[in-house]
DRENVEXFI-217313 format. One line per field, with one value per residue (C-alpha): residue number from 0; residue in three letters; chain; x, y, z. Coordinates in steps of 0.001 Angstrom, whole numbers, plus 500000, padded with zeros to 6 digits. Example, Ala and Ser with C-alpha at 12.3 -4.5 7.8 and 13.67 -1.06 7.14 Angstrom:
BEGIN
k 0:1
r Ala:Ser
c A:A
px 512300:513670
py 495500:498940
pz 507800:507140
# end
This chain:
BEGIN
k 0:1:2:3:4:5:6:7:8:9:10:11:12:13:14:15:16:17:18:19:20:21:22:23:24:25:26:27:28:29:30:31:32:33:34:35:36:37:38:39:40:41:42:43:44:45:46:47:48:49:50:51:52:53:54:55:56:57:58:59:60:61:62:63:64:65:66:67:68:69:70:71:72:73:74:75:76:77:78:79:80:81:82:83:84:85:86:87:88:89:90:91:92:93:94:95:96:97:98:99:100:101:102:103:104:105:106:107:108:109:110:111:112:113:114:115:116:117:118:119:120:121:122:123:124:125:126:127:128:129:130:131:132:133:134:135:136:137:138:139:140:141:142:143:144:145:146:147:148:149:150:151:152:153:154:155:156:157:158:159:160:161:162:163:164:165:166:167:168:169:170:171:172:173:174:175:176:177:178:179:180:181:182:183:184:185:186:187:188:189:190:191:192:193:194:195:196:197:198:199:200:201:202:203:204:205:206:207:208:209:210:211:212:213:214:215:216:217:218:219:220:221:222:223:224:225:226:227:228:229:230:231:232:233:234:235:236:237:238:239:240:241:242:243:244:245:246:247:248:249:250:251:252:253:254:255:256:257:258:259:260:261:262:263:264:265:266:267:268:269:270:271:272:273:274:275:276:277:278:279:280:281:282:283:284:285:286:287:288:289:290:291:292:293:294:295:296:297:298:299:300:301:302:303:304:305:306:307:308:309:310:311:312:313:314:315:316:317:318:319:320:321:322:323:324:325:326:327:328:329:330:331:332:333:334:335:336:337:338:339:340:341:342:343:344:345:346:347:348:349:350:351:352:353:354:355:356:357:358:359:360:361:362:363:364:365:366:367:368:369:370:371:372:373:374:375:376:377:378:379:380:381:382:383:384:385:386:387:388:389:390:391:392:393:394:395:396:397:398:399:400:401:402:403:404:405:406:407:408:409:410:411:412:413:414:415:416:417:418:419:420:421:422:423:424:425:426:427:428:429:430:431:432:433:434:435:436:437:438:439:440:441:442:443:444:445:446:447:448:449:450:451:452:453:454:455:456:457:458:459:460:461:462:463:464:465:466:467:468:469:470:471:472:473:474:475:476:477:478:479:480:481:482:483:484:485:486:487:488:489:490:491:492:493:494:495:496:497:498:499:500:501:502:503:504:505:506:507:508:509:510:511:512:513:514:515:516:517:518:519:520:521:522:523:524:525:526:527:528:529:530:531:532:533:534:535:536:537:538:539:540:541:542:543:544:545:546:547:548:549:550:551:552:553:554:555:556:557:558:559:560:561:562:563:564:565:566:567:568:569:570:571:572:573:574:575:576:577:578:579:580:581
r Unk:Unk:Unk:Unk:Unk:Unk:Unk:Unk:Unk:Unk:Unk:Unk:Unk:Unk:Unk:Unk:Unk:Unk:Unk:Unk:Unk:Unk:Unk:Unk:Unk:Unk:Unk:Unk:Unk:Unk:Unk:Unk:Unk:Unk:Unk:Unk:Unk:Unk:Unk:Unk:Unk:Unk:Unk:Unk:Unk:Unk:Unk:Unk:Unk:Unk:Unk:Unk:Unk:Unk:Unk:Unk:Unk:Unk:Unk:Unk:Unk:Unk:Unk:Unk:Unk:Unk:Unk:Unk:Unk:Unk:Unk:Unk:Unk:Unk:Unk:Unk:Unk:Unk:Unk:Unk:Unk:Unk:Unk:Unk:Unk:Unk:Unk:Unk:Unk:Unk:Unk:Unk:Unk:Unk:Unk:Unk:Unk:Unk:Unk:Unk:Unk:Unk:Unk:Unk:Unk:Unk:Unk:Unk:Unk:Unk:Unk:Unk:Unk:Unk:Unk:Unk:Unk:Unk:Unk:Unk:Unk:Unk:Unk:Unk:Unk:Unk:Unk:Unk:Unk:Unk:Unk:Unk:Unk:Unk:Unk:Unk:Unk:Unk:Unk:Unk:Unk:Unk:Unk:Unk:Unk:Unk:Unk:Unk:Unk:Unk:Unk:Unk:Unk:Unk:Unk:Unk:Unk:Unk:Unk:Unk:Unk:Unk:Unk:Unk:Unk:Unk:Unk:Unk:Unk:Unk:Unk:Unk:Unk:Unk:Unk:Unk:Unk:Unk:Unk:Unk:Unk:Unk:Unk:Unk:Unk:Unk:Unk:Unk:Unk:Unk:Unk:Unk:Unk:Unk:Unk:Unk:Unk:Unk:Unk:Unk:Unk:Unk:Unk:Unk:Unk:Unk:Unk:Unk:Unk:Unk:Unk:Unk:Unk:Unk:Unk:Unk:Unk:Unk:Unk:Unk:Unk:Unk:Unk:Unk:Unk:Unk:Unk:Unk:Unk:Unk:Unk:Unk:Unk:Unk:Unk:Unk:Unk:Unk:Unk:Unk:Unk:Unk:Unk:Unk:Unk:Unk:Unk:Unk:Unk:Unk:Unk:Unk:Unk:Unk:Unk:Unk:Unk:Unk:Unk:Unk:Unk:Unk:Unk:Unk:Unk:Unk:Unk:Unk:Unk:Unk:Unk:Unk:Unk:Unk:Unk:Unk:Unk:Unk:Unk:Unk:Unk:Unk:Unk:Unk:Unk:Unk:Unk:Unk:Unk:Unk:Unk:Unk:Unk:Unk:Unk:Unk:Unk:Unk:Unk:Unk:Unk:Unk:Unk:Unk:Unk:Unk:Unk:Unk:Unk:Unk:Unk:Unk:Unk:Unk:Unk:Unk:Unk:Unk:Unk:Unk:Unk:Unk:Unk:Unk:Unk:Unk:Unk:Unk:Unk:Unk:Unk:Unk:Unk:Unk:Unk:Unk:Unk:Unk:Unk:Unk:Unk:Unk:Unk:Unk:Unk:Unk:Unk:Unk:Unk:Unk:Unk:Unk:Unk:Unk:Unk:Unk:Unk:Unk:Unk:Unk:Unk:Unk:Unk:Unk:Unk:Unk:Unk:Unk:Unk:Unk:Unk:Unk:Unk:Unk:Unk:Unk:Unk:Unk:Unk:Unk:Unk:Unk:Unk:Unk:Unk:Unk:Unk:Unk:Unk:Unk:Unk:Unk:Unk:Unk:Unk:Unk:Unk:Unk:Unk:Unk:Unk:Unk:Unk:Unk:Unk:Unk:Unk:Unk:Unk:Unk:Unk:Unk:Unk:Unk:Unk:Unk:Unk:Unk:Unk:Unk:Unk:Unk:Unk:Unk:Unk:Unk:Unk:Unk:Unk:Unk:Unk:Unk:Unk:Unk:Unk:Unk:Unk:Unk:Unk:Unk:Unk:Unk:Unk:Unk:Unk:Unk:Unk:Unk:Unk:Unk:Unk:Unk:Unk:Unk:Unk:Unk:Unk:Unk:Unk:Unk:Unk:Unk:Unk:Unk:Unk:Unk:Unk:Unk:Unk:Unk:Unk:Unk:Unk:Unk:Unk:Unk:Unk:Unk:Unk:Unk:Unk:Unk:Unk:Unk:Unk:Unk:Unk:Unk:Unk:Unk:Unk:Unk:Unk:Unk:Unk:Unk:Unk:Unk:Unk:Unk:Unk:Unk:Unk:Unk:Unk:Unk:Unk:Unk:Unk:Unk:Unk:Unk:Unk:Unk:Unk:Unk:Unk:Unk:Unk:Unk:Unk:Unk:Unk:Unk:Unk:Unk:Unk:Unk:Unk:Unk:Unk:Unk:Unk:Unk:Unk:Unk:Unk:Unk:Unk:Unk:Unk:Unk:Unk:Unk:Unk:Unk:Unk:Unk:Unk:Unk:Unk:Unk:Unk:Unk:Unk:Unk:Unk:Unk:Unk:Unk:Unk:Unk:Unk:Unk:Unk:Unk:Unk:Unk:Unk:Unk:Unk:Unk:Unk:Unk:Unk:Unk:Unk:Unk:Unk:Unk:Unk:Unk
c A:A:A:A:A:A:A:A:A:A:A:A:A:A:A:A:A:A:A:A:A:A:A:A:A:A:A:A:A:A:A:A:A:A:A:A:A:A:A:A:A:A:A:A:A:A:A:A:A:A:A:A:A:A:A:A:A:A:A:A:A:A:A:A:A:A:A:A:A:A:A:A:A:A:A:A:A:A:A:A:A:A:A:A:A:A:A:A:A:A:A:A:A:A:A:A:A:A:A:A:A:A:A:A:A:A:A:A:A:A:A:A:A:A:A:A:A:A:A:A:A:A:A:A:A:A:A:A:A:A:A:A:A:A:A:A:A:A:A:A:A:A:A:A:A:A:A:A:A:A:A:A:A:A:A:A:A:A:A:A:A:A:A:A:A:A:A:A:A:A:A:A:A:A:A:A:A:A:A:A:A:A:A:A:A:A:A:A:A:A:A:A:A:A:A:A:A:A:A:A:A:A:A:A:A:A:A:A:A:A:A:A:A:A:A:A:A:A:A:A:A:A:A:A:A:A:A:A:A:A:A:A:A:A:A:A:A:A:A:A:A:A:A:A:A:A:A:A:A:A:A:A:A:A:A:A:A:A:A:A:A:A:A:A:A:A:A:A:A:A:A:A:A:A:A:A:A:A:A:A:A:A:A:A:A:A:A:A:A:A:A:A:A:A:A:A:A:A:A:A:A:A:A:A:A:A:A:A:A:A:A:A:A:A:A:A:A:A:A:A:A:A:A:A:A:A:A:A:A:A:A:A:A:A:A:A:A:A:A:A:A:A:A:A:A:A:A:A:A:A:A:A:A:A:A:A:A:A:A:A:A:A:A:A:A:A:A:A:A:A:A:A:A:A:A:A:A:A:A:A:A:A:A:A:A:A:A:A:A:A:A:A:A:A:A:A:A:A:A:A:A:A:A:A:A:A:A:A:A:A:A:A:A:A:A:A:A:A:A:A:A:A:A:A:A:A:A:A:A:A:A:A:A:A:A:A:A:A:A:A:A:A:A:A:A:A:A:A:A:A:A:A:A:A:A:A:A:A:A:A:A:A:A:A:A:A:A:A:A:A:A:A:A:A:A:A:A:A:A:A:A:A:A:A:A:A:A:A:A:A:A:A:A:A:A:A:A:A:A:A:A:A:A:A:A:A:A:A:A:A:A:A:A:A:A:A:A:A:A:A:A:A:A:A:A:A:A:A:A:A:A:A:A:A:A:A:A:A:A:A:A:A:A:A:A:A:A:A:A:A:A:A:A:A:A:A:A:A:A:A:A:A:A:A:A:A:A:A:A:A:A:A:A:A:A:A:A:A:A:A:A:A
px 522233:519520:515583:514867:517431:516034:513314:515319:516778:514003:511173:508192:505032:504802:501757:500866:499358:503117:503258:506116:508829:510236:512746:510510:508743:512262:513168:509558:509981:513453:512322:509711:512070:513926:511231:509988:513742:513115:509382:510752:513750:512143:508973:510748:509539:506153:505359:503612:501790:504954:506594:504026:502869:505998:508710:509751:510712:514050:514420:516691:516547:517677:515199:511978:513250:513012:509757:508310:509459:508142:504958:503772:504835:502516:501127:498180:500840:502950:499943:498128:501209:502310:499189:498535:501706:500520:496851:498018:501632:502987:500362:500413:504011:502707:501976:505299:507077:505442:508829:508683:506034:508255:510201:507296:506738:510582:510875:507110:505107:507223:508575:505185:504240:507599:507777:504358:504924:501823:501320:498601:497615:494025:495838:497942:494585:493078:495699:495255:491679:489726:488563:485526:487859:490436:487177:486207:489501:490116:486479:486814:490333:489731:486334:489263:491441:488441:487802:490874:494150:492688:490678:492965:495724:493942:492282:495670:497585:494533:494943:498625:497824:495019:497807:500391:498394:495412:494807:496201:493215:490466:489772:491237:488699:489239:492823:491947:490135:492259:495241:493209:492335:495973:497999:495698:496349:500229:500638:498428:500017:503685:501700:499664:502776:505338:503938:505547:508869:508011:506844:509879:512301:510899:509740:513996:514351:511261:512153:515509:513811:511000:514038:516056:512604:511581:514748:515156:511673:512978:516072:514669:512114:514154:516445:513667:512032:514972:516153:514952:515076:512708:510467:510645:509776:506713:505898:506052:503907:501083:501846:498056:498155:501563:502406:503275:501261:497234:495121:492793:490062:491426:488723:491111:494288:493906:497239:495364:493684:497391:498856:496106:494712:497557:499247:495978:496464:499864:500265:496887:498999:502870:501825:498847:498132:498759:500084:502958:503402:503554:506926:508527:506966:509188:512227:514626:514654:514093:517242:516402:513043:513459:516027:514576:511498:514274:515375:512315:512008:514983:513757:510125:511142:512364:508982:508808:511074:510774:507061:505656:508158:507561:504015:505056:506965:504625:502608:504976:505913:502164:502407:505091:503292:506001:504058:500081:498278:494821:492283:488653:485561:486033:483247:482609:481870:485390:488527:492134:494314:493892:496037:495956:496968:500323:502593:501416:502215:505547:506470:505432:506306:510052:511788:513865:512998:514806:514507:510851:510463:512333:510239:507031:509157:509062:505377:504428:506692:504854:501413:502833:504267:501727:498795:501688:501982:498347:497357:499490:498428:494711:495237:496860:494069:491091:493361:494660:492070:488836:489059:491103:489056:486035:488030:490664:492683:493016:496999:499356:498868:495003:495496:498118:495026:492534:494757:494994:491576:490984:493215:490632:488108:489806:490395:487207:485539:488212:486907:484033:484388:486526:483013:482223:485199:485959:482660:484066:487471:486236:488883:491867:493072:495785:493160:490359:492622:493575:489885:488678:491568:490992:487620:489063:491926:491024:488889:491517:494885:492650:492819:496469:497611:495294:495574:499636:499794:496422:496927:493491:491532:489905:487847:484682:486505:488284:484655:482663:485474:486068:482405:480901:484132:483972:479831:480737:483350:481474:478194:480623:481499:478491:476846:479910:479305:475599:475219:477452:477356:479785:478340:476404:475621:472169:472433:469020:469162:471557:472983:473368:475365:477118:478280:479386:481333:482701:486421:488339:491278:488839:486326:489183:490337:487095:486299:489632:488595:485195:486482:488871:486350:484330:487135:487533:484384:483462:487101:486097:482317:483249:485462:489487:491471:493493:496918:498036:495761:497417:501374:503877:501030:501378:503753:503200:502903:506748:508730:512316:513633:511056:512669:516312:515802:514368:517374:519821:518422:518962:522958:524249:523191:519279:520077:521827:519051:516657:518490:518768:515477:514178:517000:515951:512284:512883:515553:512864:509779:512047:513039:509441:507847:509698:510666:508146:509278:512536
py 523129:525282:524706:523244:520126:519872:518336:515252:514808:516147:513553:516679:516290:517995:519329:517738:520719:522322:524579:524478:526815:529010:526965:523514:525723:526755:522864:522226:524706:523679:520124:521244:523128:520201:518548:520487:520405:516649:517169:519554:517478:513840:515604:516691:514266:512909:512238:508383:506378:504485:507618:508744:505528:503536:506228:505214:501380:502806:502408:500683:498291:500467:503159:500638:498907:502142:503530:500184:500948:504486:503603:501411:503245:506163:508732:506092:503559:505627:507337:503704:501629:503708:503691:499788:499840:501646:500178:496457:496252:494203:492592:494336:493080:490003:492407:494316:490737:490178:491431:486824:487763:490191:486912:485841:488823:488676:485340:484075:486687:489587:486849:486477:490441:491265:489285:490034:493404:494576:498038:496887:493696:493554:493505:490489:488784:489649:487979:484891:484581:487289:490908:489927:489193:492276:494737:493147:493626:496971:498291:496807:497928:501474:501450:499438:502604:504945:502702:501632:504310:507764:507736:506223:507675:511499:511051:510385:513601:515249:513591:514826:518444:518263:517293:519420:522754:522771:526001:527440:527303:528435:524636:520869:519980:523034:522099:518422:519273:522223:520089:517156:519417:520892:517963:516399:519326:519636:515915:515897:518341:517144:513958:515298:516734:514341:511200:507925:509396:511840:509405:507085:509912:511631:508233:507422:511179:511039:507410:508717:511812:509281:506720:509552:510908:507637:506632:509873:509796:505654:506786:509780:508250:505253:507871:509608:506298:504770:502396:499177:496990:499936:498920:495278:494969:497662:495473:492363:493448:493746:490618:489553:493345:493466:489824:489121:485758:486485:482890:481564:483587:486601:489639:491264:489297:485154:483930:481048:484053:486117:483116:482283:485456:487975:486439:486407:490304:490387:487986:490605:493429:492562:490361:491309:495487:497711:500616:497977:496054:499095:499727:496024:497370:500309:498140:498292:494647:491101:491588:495029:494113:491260:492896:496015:493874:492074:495302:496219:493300:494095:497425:495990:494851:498015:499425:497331:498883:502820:502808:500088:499970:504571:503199:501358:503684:506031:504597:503571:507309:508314:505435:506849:510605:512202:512645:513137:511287:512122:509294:508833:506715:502943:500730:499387:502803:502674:505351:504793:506134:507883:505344:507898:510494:508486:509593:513280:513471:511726:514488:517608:516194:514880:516325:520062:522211:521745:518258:518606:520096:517556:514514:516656:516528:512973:512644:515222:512746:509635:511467:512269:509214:506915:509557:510458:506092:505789:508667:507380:503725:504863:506571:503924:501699:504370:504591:501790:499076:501267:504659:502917:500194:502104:504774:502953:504631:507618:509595:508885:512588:512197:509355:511166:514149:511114:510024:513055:514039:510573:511085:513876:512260:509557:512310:513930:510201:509505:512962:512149:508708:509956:510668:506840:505486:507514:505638:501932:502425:501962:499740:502310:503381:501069:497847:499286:499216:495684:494535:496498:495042:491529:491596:492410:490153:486619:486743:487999:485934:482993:483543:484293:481845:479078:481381:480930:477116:475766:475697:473928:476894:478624:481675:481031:479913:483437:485491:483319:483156:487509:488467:485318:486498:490074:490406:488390:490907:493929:492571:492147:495532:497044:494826:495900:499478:499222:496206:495187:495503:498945:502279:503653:500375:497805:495099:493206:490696:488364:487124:490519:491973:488642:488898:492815:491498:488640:488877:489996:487509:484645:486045:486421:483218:481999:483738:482748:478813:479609:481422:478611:475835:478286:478344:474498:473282:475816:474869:471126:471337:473663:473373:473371:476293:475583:474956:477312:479973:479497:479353:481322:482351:479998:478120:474616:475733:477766:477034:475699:479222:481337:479071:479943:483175:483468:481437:483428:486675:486189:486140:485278:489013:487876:484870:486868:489178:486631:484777:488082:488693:485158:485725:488891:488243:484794:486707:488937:486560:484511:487325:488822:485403:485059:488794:488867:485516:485919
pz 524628:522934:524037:520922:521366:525267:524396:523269:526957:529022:530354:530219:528832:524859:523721:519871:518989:518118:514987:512557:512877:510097:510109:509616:506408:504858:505133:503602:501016:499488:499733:496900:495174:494563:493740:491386:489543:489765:487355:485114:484026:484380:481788:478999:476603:477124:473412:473478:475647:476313:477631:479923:481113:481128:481566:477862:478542:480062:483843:485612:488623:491531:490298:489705:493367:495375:493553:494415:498320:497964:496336:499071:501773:501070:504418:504893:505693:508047:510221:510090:510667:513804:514852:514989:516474:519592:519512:518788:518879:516343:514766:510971:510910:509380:506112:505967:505780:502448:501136:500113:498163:496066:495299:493712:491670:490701:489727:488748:487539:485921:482938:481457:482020:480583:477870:476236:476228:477961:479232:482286:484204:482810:479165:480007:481198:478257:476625:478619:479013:476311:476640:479045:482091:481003:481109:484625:486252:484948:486059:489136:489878:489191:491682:494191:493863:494790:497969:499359:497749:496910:499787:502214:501163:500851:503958:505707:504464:505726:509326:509249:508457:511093:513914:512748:512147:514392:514864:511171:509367:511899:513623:512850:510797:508175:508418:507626:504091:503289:503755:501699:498680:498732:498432:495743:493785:494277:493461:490461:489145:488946:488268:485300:483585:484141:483829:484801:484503:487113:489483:489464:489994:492596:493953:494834:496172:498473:499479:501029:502798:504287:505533:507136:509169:510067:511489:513132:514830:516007:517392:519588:520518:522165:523560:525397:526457:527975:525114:523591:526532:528369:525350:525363:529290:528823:525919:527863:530685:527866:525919:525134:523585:521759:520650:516949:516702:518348:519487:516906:518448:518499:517127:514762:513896:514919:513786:510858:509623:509450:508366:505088:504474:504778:502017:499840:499850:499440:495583:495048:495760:494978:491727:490115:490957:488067:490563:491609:488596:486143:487528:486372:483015:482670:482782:480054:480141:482109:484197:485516:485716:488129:490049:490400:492386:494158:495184:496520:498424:500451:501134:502271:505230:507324:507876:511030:512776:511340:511523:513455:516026:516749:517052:519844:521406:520952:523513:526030:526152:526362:528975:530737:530717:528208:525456:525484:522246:521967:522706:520910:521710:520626:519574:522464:524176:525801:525581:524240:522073:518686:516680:513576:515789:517050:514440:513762:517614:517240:515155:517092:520510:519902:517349:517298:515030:511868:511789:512444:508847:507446:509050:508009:504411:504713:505481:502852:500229:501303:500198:497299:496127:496568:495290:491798:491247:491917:489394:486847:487213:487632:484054:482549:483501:482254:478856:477696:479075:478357:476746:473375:473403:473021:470665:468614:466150:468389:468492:471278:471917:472642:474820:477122:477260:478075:480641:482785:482143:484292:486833:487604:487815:489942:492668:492858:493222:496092:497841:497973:499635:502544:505106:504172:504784:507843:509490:508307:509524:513000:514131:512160:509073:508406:509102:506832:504402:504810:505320:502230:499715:501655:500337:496832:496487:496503:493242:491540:493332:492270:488723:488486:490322:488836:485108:485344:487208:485101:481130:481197:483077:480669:479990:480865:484590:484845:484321:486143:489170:489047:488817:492002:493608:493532:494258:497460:498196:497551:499721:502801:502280:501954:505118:507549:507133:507294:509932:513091:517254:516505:517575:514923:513295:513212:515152:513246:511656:513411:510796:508841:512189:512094:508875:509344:512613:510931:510763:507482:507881:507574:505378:502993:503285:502725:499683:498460:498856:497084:494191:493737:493827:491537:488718:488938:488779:485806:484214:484060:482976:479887:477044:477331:475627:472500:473438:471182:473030:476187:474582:476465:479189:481317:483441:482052:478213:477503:474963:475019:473863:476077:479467:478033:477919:480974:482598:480641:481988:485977:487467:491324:492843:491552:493873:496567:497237:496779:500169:501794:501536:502934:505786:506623:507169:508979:511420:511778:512512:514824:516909:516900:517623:520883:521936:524800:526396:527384
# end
């Protein structure tokens, strides 16, 4: 057996500091290659708005289900899943079983997007509730992408590159911007070019490459630690650490603020985000559309065990003195582990050379994906929901040249926000997220949910509802980076550094309550729509033919994944809930 494949068997200690082989650059390199076929045939014609926006109307299910997979599970999500995994054990679970949500998307939300023929989310609110509420949503949702997807996403490519070639580039930190700067420019390029077409295509190839490494890094990683019951009794002897469900109290995750705010984010995210729901809108019709989210839904739930679960093992191995994870000061002035370092680590410590390429492949396609979807959706927003209602009357051509000219500007913004986010995301990357778009969601969950349920809530409501909702959001923001008992941060006033400390979970949940009683009261003390207004928008005001159609569009495999999906997630909750106790 050849050195390389050793390190599989042997219990030594691995620096993470390995360089990629030849080897790991030739797999790199024809990974791109293929890639680049991928752009070149997928951006042929990119003639309308439809075209580059919405891949021509054209796309089937299986595509749309795996873009939505590889979308979400962009670099930020691997490095920050992996490393709540070794920090806090299975905690974030709770948000990679939103694949229920998806059910919602598939069966709720994507008839009335469908069916109106919108090309974004803020259009279809316009739609619903007038251009005031389809300006807020799209200003605010392109800010959101600065804050909590460039960045993020950006600043976790950077963290890989940083791990994986320390030395390459003079120091770490050189490495981290270099590798920042470089992958922003490779993506937007294949991104600028190709449009949505682009994105969906490679989307399926990369999602394949990032299942393979992820599985890969699961399996040898079990090997090397001794196998999942190894894992479960480690885990067990740190249950207060690595349980699923946290007490009521708990700092970061109580289990009534998983179990109310979590999903908060996830109708936000799943139902209402143009860089998820743009997909459905590609569809060539209701069917695909439907089932390509119900596709997607099945796929949600395996990041639990190929990226949570290596973040676990990651630190039993560090545990166990096999590997060596770099720590960093906490806020409390203690040591432990690097959480965004886990993964990187994963990678340069346990795999042979060859299939260490291939993983870093994997990684390098995550980036990609999510920054390509995000571009596209960014410049979709910027196009069709500003730029052409300031310019109407302007050629499809010009719009496609407004829309890359604002995917630009998108990534320069989300460079720039990287040093302030890298001093918020005290507790990790993968919970900044999740505290950020917590802040962010409940404004505008309220007014879909109440917009599609409600025929009565009207327009006034939906403004009144997104602007109270989203100055609360941004003011928590803003007061846990300035104020809080972290290191770094002002303790005075009290109440300021209470309000920075305060939890996201239930700040979220509170908002959400506030924004609702918000739309109601300002629903009932000014005038209802007209009926005819609100036709076809809502859940309580479809016609005859528009619920036929609907009916006559879903067949038994809609219902079969829809049970799969609610099996799978339940199998998994029951076995997490209890995992520890036996």
């Amino acid at each position: 057996m050849s050195d390389n494949f050793a390190l599989i068997e042997l219990p030594v200690v691995l620096s993470a500091a390995s360089n990629l082989t030849l080897i790991d650059w030739g797999v790199i390199a024809g990974y791109f290659l293929i890639m680049a076929g991928v752009v070149a045939w997928s951006s042929r014609r990119q003639n309308s708005t439809a075209d580059y926006f919405l891949a021509g109307r054209n796309v089937g299910w299986f595509v749309i289900g795996t873009s939505l997979f590889a979308s979400n599970i962009g670099s930020e999500h691997i490095v920050g899943l992996a490393g709540q995994g070794a920090v806090s054990g299975l905690a974030m679970a709770h948000y990679e079983l939103h694949a229920w949500i998806m059910i919602m998307l598939a069966w709720f939300f994507v008839p009335f997007y469908y069916r109106t023929g919108v090309y974004t989310v803020p259009e279809f609110l316009e739609l619903r509730f007038g251009p005031t509420s389809r300006w807020i949503l799209s200003v605010v949702s392109l800010v959101a992408y600065v804050f909590t997807k460039v960045s993020v996403t950006v600043y976790a490519g950077a963290v890989v590159f940083s791990a994986l070639l320390p030395d390459t580039f003079g120091s770490p930190a050189a490495a981290f911007w270099i590798g920042a700067i470089a992958t922003v420019l490779l993506t937007g390029l294949y991104t600028v070019f190709g449009g949505l077409r682009a994105v969906l295509f490679t989307d399926a190839a990369q999602a394949l490459i990032l299942l393979i490494g992820s599985i890969c890094i699961t399996f040898i990683g079990l090997k090397q630690l001794g196998g999942w019951e190894e894992l479960r009794v480690m885990a067990k002897a740190n249950a207060d650490a690595f349980a699923l469900w946290r007490p009521i109290d708990d700092p970061d995750f109580p289990w009534l603020g998983i179990l109310i705010g979590s999903p908060i984010v996830g109708i936000w995210y799943w139902c209402t985000d143009q860089y998820i729901v743009q997909r459905t809108l590609s569809a060539k019709n209701l069917r695909n559309a439907r089932r390509g989210a119900l596709w997607g839904g099945v796929l949600k739930v395996w990041p639990v065990f190929i990226f949570l679960i290596p973040g676990l093992i990651g630190w039993a191995l560090h545990s166990k003195g096999l590997i060596a994870i770099p720590t960093k000061t906490l806020i409390d002035g203690g040591t432990g582990l690097d959480g965004d370092k886990v993964f990187p680590t994963l990678v340069t410590t346990l795999l042979p050379v060859g299939l260490r390429g291939l993983v870093v492949a994997g990684l390098l396609a995550a980036l990609m994906s999510s920054l390509s979807s995000l571009f596209n959706s960014a410049a979709s927003l910027f196009t069709i929901d500003i730029y052409q209602k300031l310019r109407p009357g302007r050629s499809e051509q010009h719009l496609v040249r407004v829309g890359r000219i604002a995917t630009l500007v998108v990534v320069v913004a989300g460079l720039a926000w990287i040093p302030v986010m890298a001093r918020i995301s005290g507790g990790g990357l993968y919970e900044y997220l999740q505290s950020v778009q917590g802040y962010l969601a409940p404004p505008i969950t309220a007014v879909f949910v109440l917009g599609l349920l409600w025929p009565r809530m009207n327009s006034p409501a939906a403004v009144v509802g997104l602007t109270f909702g989203f100055a609360l959001g941004l003011g928590k923001t803003i007061v846990q980076a300035v104020y809080g008992s972290g290191a770094g941060k002002i303790s005075s006033p009290a109440l300021l550094a209470w309000i920075g400390d305060a939890n996201f979970l239930y700040f979220s949940s509170a908002l959400f309550a506030i924004c609702l009683l918000v739309i109601v009261v300002t629903t009932l003390c000014t005038r209802a729509p007209d009926p005819e207004r609100v036709r076809g928008l809502t859940w309580g005001a479809r016609s005859e033919a528009d619920v036929r159609e609907i009916r006559e569009s879903w067949t038994p495999v809609d219902v079969v994944m829809t049970v799969a999906i609610l099996g799978l997630v339940l199998g998994i909750y029951l076995y997490f809930t209890f995992w520890l106790s036996y």
